[in-house]
BASENU-128431 format. One record per residue (C-alpha): residue number from 0; y, x, z. Coordinates in steps of 0.25 Angstrom, whole numbers. Layout:
# BASENU-128431
{drenpa->NUM | Y->Y | X->X | Z->Z}
...
***
This chain:
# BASENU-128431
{drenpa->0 | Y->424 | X->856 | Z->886}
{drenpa->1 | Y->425 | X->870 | Z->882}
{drenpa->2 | Y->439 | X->876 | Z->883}
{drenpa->3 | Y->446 | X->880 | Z->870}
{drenpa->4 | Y->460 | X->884 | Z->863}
{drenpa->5 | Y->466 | X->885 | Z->849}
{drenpa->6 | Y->462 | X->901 | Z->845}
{drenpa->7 | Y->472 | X->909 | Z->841}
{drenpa->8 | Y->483 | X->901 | Z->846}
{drenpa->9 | Y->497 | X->903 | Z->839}
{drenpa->10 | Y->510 | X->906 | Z->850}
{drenpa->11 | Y->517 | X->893 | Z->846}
{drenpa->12 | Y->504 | X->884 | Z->852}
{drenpa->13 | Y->506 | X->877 | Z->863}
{drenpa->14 | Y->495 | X->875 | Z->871}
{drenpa->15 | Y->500 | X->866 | Z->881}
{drenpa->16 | Y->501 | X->854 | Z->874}
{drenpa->17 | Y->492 | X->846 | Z->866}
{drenpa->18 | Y->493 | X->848 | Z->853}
{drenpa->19 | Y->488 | X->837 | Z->841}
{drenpa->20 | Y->480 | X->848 | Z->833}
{drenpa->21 | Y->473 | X->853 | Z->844}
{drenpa->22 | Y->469 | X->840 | Z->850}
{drenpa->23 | Y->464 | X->835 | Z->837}
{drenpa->24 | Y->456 | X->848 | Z->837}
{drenpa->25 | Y->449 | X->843 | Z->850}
{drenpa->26 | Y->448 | X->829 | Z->846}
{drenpa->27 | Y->440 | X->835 | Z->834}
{drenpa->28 | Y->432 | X->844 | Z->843}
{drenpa->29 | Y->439 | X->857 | Z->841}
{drenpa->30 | Y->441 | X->868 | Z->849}
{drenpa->31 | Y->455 | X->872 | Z->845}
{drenpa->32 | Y->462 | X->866 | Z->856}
{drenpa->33 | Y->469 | X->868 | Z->870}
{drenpa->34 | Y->466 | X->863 | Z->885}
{drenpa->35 | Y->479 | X->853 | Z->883}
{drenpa->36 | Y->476 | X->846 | Z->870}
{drenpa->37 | Y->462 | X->844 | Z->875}
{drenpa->38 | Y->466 | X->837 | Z->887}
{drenpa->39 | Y->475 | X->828 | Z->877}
{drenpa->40 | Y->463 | X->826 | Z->867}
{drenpa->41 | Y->456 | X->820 | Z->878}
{drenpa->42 | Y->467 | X->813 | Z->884}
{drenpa->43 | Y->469 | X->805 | Z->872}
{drenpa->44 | Y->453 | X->803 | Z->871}
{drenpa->45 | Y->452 | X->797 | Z->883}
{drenpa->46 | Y->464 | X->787 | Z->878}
{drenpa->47 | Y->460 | X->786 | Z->862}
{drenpa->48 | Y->446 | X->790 | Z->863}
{drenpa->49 | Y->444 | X->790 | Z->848}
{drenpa->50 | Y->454 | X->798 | Z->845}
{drenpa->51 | Y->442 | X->811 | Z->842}
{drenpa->52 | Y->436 | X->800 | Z->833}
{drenpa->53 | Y->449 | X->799 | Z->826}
{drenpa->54 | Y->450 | X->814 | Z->826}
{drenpa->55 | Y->438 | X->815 | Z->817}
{drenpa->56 | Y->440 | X->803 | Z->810}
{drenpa->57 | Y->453 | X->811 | Z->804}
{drenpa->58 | Y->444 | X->822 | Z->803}
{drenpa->59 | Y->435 | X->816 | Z->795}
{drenpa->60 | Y->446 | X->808 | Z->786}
{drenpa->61 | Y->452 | X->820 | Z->782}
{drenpa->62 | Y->437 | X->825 | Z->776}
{drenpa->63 | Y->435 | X->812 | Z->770}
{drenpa->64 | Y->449 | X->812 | Z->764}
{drenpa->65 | Y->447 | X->829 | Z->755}
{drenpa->66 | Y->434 | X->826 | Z->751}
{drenpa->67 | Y->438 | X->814 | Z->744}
{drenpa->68 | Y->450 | X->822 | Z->740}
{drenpa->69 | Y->446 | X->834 | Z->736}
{drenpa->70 | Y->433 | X->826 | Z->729}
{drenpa->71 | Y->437 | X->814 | Z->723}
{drenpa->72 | Y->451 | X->815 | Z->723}
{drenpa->73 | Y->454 | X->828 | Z->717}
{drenpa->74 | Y->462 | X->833 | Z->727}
{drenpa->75 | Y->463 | X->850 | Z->728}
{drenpa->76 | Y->475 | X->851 | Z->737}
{drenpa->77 | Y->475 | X->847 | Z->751}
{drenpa->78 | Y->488 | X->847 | Z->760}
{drenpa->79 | Y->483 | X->846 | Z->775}
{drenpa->80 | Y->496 | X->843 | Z->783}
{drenpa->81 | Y->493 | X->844 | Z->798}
{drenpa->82 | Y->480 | X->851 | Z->798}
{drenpa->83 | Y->477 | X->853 | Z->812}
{drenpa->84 | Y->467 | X->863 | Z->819}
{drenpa->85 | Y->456 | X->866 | Z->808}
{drenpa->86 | Y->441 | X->859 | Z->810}
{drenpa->87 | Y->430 | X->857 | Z->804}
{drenpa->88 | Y->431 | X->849 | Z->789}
{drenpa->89 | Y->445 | X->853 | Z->786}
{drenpa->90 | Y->454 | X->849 | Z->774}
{drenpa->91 | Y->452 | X->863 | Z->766}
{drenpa->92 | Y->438 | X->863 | Z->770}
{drenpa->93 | Y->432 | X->850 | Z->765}
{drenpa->94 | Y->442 | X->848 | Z->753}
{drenpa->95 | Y->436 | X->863 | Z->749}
{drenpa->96 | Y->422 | X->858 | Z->750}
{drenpa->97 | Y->424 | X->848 | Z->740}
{drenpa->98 | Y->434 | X->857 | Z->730}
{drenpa->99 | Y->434 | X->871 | Z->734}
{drenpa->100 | Y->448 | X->875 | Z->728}
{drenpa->101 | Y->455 | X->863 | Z->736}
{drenpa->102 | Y->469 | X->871 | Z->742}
{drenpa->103 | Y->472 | X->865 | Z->755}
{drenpa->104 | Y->486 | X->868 | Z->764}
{drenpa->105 | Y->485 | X->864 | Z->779}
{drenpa->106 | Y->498 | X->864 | Z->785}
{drenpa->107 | Y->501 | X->861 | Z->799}
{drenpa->108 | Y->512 | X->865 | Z->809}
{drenpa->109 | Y->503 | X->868 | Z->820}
{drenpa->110 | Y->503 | X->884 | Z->825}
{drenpa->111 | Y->487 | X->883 | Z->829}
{drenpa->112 | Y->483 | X->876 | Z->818}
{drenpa->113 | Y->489 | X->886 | Z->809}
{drenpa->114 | Y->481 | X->897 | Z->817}
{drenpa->115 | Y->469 | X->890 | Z->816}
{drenpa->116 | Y->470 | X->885 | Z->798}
{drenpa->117 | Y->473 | X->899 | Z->795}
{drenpa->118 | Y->459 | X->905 | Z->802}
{drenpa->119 | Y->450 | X->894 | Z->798}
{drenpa->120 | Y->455 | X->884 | Z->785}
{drenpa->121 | Y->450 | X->895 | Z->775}
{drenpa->122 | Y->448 | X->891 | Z->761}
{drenpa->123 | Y->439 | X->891 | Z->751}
{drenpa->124 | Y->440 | X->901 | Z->741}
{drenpa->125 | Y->443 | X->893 | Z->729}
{drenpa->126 | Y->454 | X->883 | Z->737}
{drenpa->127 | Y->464 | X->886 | Z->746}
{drenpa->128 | Y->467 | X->882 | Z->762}
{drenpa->129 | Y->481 | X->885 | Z->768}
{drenpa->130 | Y->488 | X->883 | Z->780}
{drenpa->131 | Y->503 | X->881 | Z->782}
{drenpa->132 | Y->511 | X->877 | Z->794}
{drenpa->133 | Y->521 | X->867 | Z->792}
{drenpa->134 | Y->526 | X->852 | Z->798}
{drenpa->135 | Y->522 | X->841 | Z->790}
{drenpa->136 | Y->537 | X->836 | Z->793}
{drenpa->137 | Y->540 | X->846 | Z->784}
{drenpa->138 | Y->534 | X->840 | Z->771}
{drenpa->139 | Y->543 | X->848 | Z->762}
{drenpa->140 | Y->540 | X->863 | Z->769}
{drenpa->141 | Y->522 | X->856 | Z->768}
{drenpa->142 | Y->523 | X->854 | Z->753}
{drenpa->143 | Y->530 | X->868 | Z->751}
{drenpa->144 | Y->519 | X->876 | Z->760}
{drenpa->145 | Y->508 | X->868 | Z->755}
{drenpa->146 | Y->513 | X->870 | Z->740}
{drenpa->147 | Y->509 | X->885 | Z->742}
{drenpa->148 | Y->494 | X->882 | Z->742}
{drenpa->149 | Y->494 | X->869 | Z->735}
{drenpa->150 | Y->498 | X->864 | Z->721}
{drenpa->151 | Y->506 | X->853 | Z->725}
{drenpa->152 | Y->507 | X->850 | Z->710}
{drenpa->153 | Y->495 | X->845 | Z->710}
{drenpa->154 | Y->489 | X->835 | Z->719}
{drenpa->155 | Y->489 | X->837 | Z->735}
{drenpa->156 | Y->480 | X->829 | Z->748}
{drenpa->157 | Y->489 | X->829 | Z->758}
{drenpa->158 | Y->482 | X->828 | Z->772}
{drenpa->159 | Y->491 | X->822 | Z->783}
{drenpa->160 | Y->479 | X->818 | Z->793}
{drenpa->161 | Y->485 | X->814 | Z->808}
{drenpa->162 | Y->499 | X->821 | Z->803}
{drenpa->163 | Y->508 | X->809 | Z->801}
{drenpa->164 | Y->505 | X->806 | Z->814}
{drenpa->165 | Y->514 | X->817 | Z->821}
{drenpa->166 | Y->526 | X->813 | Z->813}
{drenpa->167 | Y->530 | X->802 | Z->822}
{drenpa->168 | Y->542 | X->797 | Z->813}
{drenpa->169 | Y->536 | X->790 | Z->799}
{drenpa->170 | Y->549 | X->791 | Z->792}
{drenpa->171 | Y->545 | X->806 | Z->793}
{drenpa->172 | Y->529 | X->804 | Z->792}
{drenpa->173 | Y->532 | X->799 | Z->777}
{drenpa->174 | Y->543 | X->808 | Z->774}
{drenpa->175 | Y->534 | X->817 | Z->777}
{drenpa->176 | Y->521 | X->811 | Z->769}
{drenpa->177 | Y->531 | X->807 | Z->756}
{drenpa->178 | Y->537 | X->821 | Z->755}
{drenpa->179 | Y->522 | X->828 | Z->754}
{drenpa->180 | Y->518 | X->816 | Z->745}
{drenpa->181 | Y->530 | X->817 | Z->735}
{drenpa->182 | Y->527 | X->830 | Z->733}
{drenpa->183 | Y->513 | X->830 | Z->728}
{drenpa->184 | Y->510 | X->825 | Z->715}
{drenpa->185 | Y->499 | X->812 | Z->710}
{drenpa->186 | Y->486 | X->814 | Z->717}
{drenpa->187 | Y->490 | X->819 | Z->729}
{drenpa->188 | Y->486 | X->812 | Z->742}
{drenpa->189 | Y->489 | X->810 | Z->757}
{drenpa->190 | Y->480 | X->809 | Z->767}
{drenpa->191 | Y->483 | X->804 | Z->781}
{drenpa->192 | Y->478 | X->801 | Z->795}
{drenpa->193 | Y->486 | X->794 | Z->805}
{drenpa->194 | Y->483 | X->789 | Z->820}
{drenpa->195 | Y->486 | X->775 | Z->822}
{drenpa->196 | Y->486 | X->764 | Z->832}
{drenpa->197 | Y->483 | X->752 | Z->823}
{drenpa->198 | Y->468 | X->759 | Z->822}
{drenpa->199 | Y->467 | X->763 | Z->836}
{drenpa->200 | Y->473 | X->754 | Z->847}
{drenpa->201 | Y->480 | X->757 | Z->860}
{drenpa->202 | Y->473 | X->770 | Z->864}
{drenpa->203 | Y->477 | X->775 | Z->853}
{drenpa->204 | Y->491 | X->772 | Z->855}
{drenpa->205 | Y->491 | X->779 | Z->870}
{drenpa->206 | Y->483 | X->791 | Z->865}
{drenpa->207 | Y->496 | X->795 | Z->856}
{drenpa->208 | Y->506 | X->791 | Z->867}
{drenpa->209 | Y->498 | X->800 | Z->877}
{drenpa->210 | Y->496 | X->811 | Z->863}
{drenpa->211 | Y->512 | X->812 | Z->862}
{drenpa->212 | Y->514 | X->812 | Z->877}
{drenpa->213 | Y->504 | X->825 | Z->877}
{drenpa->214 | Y->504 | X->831 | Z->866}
{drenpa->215 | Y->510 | X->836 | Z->853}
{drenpa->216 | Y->515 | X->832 | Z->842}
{drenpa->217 | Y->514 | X->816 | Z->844}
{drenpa->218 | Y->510 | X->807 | Z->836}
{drenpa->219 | Y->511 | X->795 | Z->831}
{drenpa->220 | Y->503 | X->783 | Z->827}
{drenpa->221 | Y->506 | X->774 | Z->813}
{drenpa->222 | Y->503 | X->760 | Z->808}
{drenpa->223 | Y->494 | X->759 | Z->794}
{drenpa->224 | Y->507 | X->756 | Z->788}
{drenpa->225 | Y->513 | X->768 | Z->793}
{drenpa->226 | Y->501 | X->774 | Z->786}
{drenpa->227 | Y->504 | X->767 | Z->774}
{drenpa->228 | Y->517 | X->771 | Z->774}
{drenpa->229 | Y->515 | X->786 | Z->772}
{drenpa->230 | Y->505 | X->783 | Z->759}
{drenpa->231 | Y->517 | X->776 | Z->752}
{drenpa->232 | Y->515 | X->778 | Z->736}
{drenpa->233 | Y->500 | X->783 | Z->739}
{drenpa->234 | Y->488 | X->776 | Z->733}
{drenpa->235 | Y->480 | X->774 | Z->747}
{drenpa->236 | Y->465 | X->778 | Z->745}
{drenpa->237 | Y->454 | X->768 | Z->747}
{drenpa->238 | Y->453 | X->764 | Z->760}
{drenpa->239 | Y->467 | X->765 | Z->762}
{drenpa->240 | Y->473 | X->768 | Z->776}
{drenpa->241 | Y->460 | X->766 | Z->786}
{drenpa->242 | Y->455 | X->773 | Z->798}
{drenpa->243 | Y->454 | X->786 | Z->795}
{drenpa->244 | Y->439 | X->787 | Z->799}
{drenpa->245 | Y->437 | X->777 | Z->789}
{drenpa->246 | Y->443 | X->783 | Z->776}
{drenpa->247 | Y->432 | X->783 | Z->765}
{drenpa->248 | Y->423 | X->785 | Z->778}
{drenpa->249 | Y->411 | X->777 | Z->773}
{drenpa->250 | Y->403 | X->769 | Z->784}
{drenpa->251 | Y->416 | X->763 | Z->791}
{drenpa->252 | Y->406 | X->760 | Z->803}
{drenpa->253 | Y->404 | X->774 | Z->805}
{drenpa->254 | Y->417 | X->778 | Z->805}
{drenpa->255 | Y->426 | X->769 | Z->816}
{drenpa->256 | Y->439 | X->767 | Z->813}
{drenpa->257 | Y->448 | X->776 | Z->820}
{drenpa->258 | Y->464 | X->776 | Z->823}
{drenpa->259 | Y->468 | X->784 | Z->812}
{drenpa->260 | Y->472 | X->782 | Z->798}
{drenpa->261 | Y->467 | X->788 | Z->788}
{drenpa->262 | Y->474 | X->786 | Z->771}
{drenpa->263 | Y->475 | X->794 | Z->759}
{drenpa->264 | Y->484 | X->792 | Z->748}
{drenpa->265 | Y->484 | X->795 | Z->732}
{drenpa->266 | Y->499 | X->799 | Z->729}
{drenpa->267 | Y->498 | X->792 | Z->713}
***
């Protein structure tokens, strides 16, 4: 394996100690990450080996999910909370590929990513792509950053893929979700990927205890009904809250499930 680090590296990263955006950067076959969150991404392979199928699966959601949005749906705003290290297929990328003038605000609280969005997630010319740094604990300082680029007048897609997770207490994980919903008008939607263990089984569940023992931030696995539970007064999309490699995935039989659920929810 060829040796590789994060370019440009801001003062605040650490790089002795794994961290989530970096190792879902190796899981996804990236180079942008450090000797230590290699070793963990492996570890947690050797444990949970689907886990890179489940990286990608997520991946592949989130396309699935602006295409319909930015097609079908209507939708020209997009509010990708948690971003992570930029790859290929990214929100701004594929929603301006189906209606060039989409805006999209990615936010994250992550010194490296920022480094990273604002070299490579350039827009096109007739829409907007921008990057702000902020804690999705934080909903009220989200909504005011993101208010700068997007008309949040008009109808928002809020993208919270593998977020929840790293909010370990659900009181707070729908405080959250409720605030950033209340405050977007009819039409808006919210788009979520969680890890769970009702999908998965127990190597699953020794994968995150090993994750929080070694790395940062932890996480956390939900039930469906947690799941549920942060769509509240949504209209839940057909096929409802499923595996997320099988969201409006055609052939199920090419795309096994994985342990991660994937929902999207129309605020009336």
């Amino acid at each position: 394996m060829p040796e590789s680090s994060p370019r440009a590296v801001p003062a605040r990263v650490r790089s002795d100690i794994a961290h989530n955006a970096r190792v879902w950067n190796y899981w996804l076959g990236g180079t942008d990450h450090f000797p230590v969150d290699r070793a963990v991404g492996e570890q947690v392979t050797g444990m949970y080996p689907s886990i890179g199928e489940v990286a990608r699966a997520d991946r592949a959601f989130l396309g699935r999910v602006v295409r319909h949005l930015a097609g079908d749906a209507g939708i020209g705003q997009f509010l990708d909370i948690g971003t992570g290290l930029p790859t290929a297929d990214n929100t701004h990328e594929v929603a301006q590929h189906t209606a060039p003038d989409a805006r999209v605000v990615y936010l994250d609280n992550d010194p490296i990513v920022l480094a990273h969005a604002r070299s490579l997630l350039t827009s096109s010319p007739e829409g907007a792509t921008e990057y702000v740094e902020a804690d999705a604990r934080d909903p009220e300082l989200v909504l005011r950053l993101a208010g700068h680029t997007l008309d949040l007048g008009r109808p928002v897609a809020v993208m919270m893929l593998g977020i929840l997770n790293f909010v370990l207490d659900t009181d707070e994980a729908r405080r959250i979700v409720t605030t950033l919903m209340d405050a977007l008008p009819s039409g808006s939607h919210l788009v979520l990927t969680h890890p769970t263990l009702e999908l998965g089984g127990g190597g699953n569940e020794a994968a995150m205890r090993f994750w929080n023992e070694n790395a940062t931030p932890p996480i956390t696995a939900r039930s469906r009904s947690d799941v549920a539970s942060f769509l509240d007064g949504l209209e839940i999309l057909e096929p409802g809250i499923v595996s997320c490699s099988r969201w409006r995935a055609g052939s199920t039989a090419r795309n096994p499930e994985v342990a991660q659920f994937g929902a999207v929810g129309r605020k009336p």
